[in-house]
C-alpha positions as CSV (number, residue, x, y, z in Angstrom):
1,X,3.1,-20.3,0.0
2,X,3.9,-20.9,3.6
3,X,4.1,-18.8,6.7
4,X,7.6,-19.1,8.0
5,X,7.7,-17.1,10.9
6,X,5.0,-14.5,11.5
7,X,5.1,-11.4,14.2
8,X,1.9,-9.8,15.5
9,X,1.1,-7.3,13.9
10,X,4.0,-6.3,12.2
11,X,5.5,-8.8,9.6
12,X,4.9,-12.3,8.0
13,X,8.0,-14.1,6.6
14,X,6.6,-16.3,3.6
15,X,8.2,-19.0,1.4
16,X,7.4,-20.0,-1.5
17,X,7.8,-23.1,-3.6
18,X,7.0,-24.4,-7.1
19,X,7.2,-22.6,-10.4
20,X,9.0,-19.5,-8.8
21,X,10.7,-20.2,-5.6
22,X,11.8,-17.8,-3.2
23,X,10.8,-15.9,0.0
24,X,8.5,-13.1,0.6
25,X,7.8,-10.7,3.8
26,X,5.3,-8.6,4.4
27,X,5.8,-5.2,6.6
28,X,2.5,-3.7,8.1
29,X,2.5,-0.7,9.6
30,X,-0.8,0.9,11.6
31,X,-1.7,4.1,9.8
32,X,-3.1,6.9,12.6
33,X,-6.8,6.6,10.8
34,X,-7.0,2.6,11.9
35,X,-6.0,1.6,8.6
36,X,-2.5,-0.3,7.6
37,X,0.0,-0.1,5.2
38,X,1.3,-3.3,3.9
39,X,4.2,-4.0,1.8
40,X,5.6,-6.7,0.4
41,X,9.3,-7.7,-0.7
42,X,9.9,-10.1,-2.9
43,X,13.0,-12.3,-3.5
44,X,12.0,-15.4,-6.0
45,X,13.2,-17.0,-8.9
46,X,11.3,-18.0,-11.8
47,X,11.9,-22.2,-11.9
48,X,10.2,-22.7,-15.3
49,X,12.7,-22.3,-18.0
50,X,10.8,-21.3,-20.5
51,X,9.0,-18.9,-18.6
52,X,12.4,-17.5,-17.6
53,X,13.6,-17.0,-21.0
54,X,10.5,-15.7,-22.3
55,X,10.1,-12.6,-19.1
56,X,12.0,-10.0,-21.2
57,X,9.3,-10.4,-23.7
58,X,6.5,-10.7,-22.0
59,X,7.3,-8.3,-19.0
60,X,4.5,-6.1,-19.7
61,X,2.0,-8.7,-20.0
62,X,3.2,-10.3,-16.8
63,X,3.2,-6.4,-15.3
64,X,-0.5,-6.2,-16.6
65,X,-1.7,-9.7,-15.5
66,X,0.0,-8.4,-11.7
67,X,-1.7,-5.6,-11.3
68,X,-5.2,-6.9,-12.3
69,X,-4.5,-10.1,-9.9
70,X,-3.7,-7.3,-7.1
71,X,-6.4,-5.2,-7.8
72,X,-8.9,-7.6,-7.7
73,X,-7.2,-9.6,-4.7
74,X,-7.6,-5.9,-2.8
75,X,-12.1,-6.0,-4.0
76,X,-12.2,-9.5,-2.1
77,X,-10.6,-8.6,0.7
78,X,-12.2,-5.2,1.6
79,X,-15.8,-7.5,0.7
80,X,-14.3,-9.6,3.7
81,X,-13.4,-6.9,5.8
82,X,-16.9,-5.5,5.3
83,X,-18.9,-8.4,5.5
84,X,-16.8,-9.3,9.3
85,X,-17.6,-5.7,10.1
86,X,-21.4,-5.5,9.2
């Protein structure tokens, strides 16, 4: 993943390269309690062909393994935010 063009506070343009390939940006938006929103929009392509043919049946593995990768990705980084804050 790399930062293509970032703008304080309010977006990151990302690319990304290897197995999918594609771009990614990421909106934040300050929330009125001090907390942000953040969203990301993804545009990739899967580059592994056998992982491509195989997404229709393993969609809701993939959508499983996702979620779990996010949710755990949002634990670290409230730790972080915590452990900066303490």
């Amino acid at each position: 993943l790399e930062c293509i063009e970032a703008i304080a506070p309010t977006k990151l343009d990302s690319r990304i390269s290897g197995d999918f390939e594609g771009r990614g940006v990421w909106t934040i938006t300050p929330l009125p309690d001090g907390a942000c929103r953040v969203v990301l929009h993804w545009d990739i392509d899967v580059r592994k062909p056998l992982v491509r043919h195989l997404t229709p049946i393993l969609r809701p593995l993939f959508r499983w393994n996702h979620s779990w990768a996010m949710r755990h990705g949002e634990q670290r980084m409230r730790a972080l935010l915590e452990q900066r804050n303490a």
